[in-house]
Structures are given as structure tokens and as C-alpha cells.
C-alpha positions in Angstrom: 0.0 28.7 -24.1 3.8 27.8 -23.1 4.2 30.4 -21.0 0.3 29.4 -19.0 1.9 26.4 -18.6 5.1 27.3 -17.6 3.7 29.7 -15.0 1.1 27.1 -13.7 3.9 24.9 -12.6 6.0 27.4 -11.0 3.0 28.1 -9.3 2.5 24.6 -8.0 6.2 24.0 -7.6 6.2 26.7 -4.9 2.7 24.9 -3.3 5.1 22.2 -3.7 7.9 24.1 -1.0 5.2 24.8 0.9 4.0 21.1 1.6 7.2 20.3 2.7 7.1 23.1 5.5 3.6 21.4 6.5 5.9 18.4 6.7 7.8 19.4 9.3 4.7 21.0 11.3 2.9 17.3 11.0 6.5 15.6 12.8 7.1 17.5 16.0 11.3 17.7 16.6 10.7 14.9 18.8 9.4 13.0 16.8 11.8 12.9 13.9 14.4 12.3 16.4 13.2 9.2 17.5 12.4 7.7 13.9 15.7 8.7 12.9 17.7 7.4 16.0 15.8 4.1 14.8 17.0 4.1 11.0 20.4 4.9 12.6 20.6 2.1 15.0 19.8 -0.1 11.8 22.3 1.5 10.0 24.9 0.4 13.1 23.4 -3.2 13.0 22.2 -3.2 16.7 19.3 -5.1 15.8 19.4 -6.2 19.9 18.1 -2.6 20.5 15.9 -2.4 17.9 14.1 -5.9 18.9 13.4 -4.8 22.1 11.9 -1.5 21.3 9.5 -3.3 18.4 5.5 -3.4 19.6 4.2 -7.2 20.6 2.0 -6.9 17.5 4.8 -7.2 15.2 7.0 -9.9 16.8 8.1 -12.8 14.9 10.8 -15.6 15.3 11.6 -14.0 11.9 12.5 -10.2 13.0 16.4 -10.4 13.5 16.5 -11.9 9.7 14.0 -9.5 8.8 16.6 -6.4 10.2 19.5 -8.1 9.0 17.8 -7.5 5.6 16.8 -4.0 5.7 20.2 -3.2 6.7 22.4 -4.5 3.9 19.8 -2.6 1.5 21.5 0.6 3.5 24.8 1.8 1.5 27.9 2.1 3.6 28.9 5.4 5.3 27.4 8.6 6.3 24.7 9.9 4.4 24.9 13.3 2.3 21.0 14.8 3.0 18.5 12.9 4.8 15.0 14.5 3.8 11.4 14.3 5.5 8.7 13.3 2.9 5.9 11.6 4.3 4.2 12.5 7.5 0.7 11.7 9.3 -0.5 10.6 12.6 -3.1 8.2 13.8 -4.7 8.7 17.3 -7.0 5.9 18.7 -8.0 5.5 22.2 -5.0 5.8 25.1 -2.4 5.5 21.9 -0.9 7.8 19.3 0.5 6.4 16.2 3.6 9.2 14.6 4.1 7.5 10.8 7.6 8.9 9.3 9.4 8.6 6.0 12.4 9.6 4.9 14.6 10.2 1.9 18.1 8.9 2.1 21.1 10.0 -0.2 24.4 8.3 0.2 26.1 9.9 -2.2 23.9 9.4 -5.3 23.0 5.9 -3.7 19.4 6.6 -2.5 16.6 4.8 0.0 13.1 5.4 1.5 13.4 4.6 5.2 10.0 4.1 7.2 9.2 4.2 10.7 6.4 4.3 12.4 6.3 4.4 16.7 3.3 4.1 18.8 3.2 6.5 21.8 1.1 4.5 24.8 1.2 5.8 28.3 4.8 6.3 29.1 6.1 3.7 26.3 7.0 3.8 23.0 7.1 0.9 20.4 7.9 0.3 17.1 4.9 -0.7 15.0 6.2 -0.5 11.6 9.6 -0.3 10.0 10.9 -0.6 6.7 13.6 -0.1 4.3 13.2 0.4 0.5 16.4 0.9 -2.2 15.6 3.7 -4.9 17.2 3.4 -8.5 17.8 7.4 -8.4 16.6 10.4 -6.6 12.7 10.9 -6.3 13.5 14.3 -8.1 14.9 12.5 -10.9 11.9 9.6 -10.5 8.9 12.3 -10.6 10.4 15.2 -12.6 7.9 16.8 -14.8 9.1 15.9 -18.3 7.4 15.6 -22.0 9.6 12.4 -23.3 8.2 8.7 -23.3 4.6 9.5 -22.3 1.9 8.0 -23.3 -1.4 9.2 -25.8 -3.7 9.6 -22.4 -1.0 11.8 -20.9 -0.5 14.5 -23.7 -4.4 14.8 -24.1 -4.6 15.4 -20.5 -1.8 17.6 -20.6 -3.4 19.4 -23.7 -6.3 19.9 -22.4 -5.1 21.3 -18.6 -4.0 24.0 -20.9 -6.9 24.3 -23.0 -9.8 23.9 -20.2 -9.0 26.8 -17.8 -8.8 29.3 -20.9 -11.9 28.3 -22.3 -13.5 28.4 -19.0 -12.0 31.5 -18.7 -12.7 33.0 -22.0 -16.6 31.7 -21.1 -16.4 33.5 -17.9 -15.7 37.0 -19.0 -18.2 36.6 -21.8 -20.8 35.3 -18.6 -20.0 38.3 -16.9 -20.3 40.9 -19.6 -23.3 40.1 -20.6 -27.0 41.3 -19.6 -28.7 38.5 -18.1 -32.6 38.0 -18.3 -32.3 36.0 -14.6 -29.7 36.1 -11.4 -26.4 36.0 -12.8 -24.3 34.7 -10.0 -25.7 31.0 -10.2 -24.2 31.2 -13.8 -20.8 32.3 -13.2 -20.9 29.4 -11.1 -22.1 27.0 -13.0 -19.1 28.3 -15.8 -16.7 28.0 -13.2 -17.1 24.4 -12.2 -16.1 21.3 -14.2 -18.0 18.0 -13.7 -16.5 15.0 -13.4 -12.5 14.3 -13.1 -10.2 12.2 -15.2 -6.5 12.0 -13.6 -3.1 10.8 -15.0 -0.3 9.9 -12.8 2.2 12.2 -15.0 5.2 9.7 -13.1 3.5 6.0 -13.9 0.4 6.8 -16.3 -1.6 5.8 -14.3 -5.3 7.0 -14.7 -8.4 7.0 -12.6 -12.0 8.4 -13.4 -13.9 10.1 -10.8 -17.7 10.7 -12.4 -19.2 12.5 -9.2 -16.7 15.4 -8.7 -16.2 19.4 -9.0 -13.6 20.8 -10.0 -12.4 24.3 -10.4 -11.9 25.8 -13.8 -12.4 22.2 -15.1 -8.0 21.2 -14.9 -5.9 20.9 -11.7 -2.1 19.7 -11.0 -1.2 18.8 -7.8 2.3 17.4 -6.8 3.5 16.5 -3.1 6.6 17.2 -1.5 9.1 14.8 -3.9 5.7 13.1 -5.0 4.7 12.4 -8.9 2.9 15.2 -10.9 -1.0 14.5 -11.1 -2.9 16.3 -13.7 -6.5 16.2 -13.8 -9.5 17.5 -16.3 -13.1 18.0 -16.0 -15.9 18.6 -18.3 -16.9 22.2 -18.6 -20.4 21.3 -18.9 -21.4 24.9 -17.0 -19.2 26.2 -20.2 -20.3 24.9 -22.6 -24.1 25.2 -22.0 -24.0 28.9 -21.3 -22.1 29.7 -24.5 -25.2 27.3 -26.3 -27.7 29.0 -24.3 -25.9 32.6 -24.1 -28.6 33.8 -26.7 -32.2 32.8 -24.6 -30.8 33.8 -21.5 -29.5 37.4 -22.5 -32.0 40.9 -22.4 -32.3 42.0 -26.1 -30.8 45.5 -26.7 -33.3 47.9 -28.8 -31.5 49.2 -31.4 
């Protein structure tokens, strides 16, 4: 069972790798460029620039304070990695929205830096921008660990394990045996959980989903630097073909 688990996550670390490529295929070279030159003009306190560059929409007699104050939550000097982890786009009529977040290390000092520009015609505005401190590294923040967790967490955990073995285990014995009907509709009816219950592995936070299909009845799913999210389904396609497996088989003379 420790070594299911272990490879499931090594699976899903690699998925992980991959969303971060898909990162940098959402944010065009361009467009990091000019979200960054922004965080760095912040950095360089030439909040003049910046003003002038923000969209109407967002203007307020409060901005320059408002700058002032994003910048001293920046640590001093050059950073050591600057890191893409959120990307998405918007486009509405005549505009296009390009919404960027980035991971800032300054030598174990860490921030989230947002920007987000509006493309309209020839111009380009600013239509959000902000600037959060991190207590450590989001790697550090989200790592998968098995200390401090709550109840919820280790029976969700448990049960990711458990759930795609016995549907598994159900799904070889669907297979092997005679049927007295069409056997495809049961393999996947075995196949499919119902329902989903999901734990923010990070936070513990947990959310129920009663309409929903899932796939071998457990899933985990982590974004590029993002918290671990572990979800579990009933087997109910499972469980009733194991009850049923009897009725619905061909008897075998003797």
C-alpha cells in the first residue's frame, strides 16, 4: 500500500512539472515581460511610472500610498529565482485581459507579486496589481506531509489508497466473469465513483460535491506550487456488482 501511494504521487508530481510548462504556454514571452518590468519598477519605487500606466478604473487619490505600501513588503536587493505560478487570460469585446503571478525569493525572504494588464487597441493599462509577503516558500507551505493533520484528512487519505484497489480488485473480477447481459455497461458502472468529498491536504479544508463522477472513485491533483487536493467517491458501481455478481452471472454446468 506504501509503495501505491508513493508511486501515485510521483505520478502526480511529474503532472505537477508538466503544469508548470502549460504555465509558460498560457503567458506568451511578452507578456511576462511586461508584468515583470511592472513588479520591477515597484521594486525601484517609481511609483510616477507606474501611476500613469494604471487603467482609469482603478484610480484613486489613494494609489501612490497604496504603492508605497506594496513596495516596503518587497525585501531589499536582487532576487535569487523569480518563478511563474499562476496564469489565465480574459478576452471581452475589443480588450484582452493577461493575469500574471509570480513567486519571489530574496534569499529565503519570499512574496507573491500580481499583475494583471489590459491590452485595448494600441494601449496597455494596469488593471490589477498586488503584492503579498510569504512566511516561507510555497514548497515548504504545500509540501505533502503526514504530521499535524486532522481526523478528515487521514480517512481521506486512507481511503485514496483503499478505493482504487478495491475498484480495481472489482474490476478484474467484472471482467472475468460470464455475464448473463452486455458486459461493457458494467465495467463502467465499476469504474466510476459517485459523488466527491475533497480535503485541501495544505488548509483541511473540505467540500462535498453530491452530483459528480469520478474515476476509480479517489483522485489527487496538485498545481504548479499549489496545495495537494485529495478526493474520494463512492464506489457504488463496486459495490453493487460484487452484491449482485451472483444474479447477474451464466451458471456453469458442472
Amino acid at each position: 500500500m506504501r509503495r501505491y501511494l508513493a508511486l501515485s504521487l510521483y505520478v502526480l508530481a511529474l503532472a505537477a512539472c508538466s503544469q508548470e510548462e502549460m504555465l509558460q504556454k498560457f503567458a506568451s514571452p511578452e507578456d511576462q515581460s511586461v508584468a515583470k518590468h511592472y513588479i520591477d519598477l515597484l521594486r525601484q519605487r517609481q511609483y510616477d511610472v507606474i501611476e500613469a500606466a494604471m487603467d482609469p478604473s482603478i484610480q484613486s487619490k489613494s494609489l501612490h500610498e497604496t504603492l508605497v505600501d506594496m513596495a516596503a513588503l518587497i525585501p531589499a536587493g536582487d532576487p535569487t529565482s523569480v518563478t511563474l505560478i499562476g496564469a489565465n487570460s480574459m478576452i471581452t469585446t475589443g480588450a484582452k485581459t493577461i493575469n500574471l503571478t509570480y513567486k519571489y525569493d530574496f534569499s529565503g525572504k519570499w512574496i507573491e507579486a500580481n499583475v494583471a494588464v489590459k491590452r485595448q487597441g494600441s494601449a496597455t493599462t494596469i488593471v490589477r496589481f498586488n503584492v503579498y509577503p510569504q512566511a516561507s516558500s510555497l514548497e515548504d507551505q504545500n509540501k505533502f506531509t503526514l504530521s499535524g493533520k486532522s481526523p478528515v484528512q487521514y480517512l481521506v487519505l486512507g481511503l485514496a489508497v483503499i478505493l482504487p484497489l478495491f475498484t480495481l480488485f472489482t474490476l478484474v473480477i467484472c471482467v472475468r466473469t460470464k455475464l448473463k447481459g452486455k458486459k461493457w455497461p458494467w465495467v463502467l458502472f465499476v469504474l466510476f465513483g459517485l459523488g466527491k468529498l475533497a480535503v485541501n491536504w495544505t488548509t483541511g479544508q473540505w467540500d462535498i460535491t453530491a452530483l459528480s463522477f469520478q474515476l476509480f472513485s479517489a483522485a489527487a491533483f496538485a498545481p504548479a506550487n499549489g496545495p495537494w487536493t485529495l478526493s474520494i467517491s463512492l464506489p457504488i458501481g463496486a459495490i453493487i456488482f460484487l452484491m449482485r455478481r451472483k444474479q447477474l452471472s451464466i451458471d456453469v454446468p458442472s
